[in-house]
C-alpha positions in Angstrom: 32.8 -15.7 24.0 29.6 -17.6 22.2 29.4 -15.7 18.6 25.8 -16.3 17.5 26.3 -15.2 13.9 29.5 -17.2 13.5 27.4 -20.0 14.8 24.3 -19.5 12.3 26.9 -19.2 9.6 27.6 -22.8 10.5 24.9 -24.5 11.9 22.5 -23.6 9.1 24.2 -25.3 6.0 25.3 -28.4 8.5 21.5 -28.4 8.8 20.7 -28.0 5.2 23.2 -30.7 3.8 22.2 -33.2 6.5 18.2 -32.6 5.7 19.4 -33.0 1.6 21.4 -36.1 2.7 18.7 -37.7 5.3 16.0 -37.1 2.6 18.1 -38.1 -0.4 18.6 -41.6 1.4 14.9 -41.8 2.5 13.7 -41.3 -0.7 16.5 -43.4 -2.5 15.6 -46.6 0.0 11.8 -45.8 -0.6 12.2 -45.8 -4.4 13.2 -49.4 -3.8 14.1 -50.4 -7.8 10.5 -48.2 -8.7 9.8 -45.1 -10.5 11.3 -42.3 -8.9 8.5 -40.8 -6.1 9.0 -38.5 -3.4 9.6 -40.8 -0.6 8.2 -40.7 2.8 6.1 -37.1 3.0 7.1 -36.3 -0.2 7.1 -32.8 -2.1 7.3 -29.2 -1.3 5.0 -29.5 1.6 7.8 -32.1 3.4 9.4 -31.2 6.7 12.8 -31.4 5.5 11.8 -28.9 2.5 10.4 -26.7 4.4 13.3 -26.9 7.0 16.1 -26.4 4.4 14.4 -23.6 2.3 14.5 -21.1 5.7 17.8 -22.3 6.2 18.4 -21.2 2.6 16.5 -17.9 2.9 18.4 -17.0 6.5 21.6 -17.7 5.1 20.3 -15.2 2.1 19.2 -12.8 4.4 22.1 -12.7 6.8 24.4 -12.7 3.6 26.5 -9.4 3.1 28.0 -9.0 0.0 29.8 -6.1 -2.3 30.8 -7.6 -5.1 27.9 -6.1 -7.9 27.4 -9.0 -10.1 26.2 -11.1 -7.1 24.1 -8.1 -6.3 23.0 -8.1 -10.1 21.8 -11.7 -10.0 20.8 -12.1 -6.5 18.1 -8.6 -8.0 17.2 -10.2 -10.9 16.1 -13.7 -9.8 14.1 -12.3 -6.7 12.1 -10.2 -9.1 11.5 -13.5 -10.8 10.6 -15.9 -8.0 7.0 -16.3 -7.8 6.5 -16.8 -11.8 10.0 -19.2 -11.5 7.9 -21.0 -8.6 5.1 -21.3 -10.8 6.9 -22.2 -13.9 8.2 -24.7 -11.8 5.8 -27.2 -11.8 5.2 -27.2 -16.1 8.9 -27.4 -16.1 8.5 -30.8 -13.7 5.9 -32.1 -15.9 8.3 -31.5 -18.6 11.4 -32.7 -17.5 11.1 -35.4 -14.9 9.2 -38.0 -17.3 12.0 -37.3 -19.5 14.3 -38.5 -16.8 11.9 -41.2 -15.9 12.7 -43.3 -19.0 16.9 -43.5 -17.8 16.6 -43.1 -14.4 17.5 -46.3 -12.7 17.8 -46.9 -8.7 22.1 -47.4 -9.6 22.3 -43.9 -11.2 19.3 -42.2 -8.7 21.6 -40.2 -6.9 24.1 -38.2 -10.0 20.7 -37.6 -12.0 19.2 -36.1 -9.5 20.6 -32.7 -8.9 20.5 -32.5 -13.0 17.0 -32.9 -12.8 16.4 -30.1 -10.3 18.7 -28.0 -12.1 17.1 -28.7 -15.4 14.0 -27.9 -13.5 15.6 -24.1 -12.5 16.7 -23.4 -15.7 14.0 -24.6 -17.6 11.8 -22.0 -15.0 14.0 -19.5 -15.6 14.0 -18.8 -19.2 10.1 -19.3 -18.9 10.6 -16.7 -16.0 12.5 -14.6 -18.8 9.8 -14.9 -21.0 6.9 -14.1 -19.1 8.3 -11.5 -17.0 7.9 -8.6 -19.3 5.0 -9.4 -20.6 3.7 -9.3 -17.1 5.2 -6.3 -16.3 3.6 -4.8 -19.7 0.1 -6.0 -17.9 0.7 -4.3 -14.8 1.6 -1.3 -15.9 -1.9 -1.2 -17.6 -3.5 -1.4 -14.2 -1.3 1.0 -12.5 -3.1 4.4 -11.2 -1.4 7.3 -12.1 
């Protein structure tokens, strides 16, 4: 018997890693010995983004979990999002020309995924920052 939630539990990071891998090659082929650019389509606006990030968010919404700490973080980084998503792109400006200067097309592919996370992290503690002074802000404009 065909179990369609099994088979989304499968199919959807198959589909993720082979859009990470497909694009990853693309874009280190494209690069060709240059500065590091986006590839073919490039940026957030990309088909393969946009394809892996509802993979991402289906598996996140079909996930079930008890254990509390995953809870915990899973909480506080949604309540984040937006001002991580805007963070984001200071924290590019801010880290990628750093990564400009070492990156070379031989070492492309390790630097990478230290990039993005430096990227994450560096939106998160912004994230951190910002968030209750936001919060602060809003509650000013709350009727009551």
């Amino acid at each position: 018997k065909f179990n369609a939630g099994k088979a989304v539990k499968i199919l959807l990071p198959v589909i993720i890693m082979g859009t990470a891998i497909i694009k990853a090659v693309i874009t280190y082929v494209t690069a060709a010995g240059k500065t590091f650019s986006d590839g073919l389509g490039g940026g957030y606006s990309d088909f393969g983004v946009a394809l892996m990030t509802v993979c991402i968010f289906l598996l996140l919404y079909k996930a079930n979990t008890e254990k509390e700490a995953i809870k915990k973080i899973a909480s506080h980084i949604s309540k984040r999002c937006l001002i991580i998503y805007l963070m984001s792109y200071i924290a590019d400006q801010l880290v990628y020309p750093l990564f400009n200067k070492i990156m070379k097309p031989d070492n492309y592919l390790w630097l990478f995924p230290v990039c993005v996370i430096m990227v994450f992290l560096f939106s998160l503690i912004m994230s951190e920052i910002l968030y209750p002074i936001i919060a602060r802000i809003k509650n000013l404009f709350a009727t009551k």
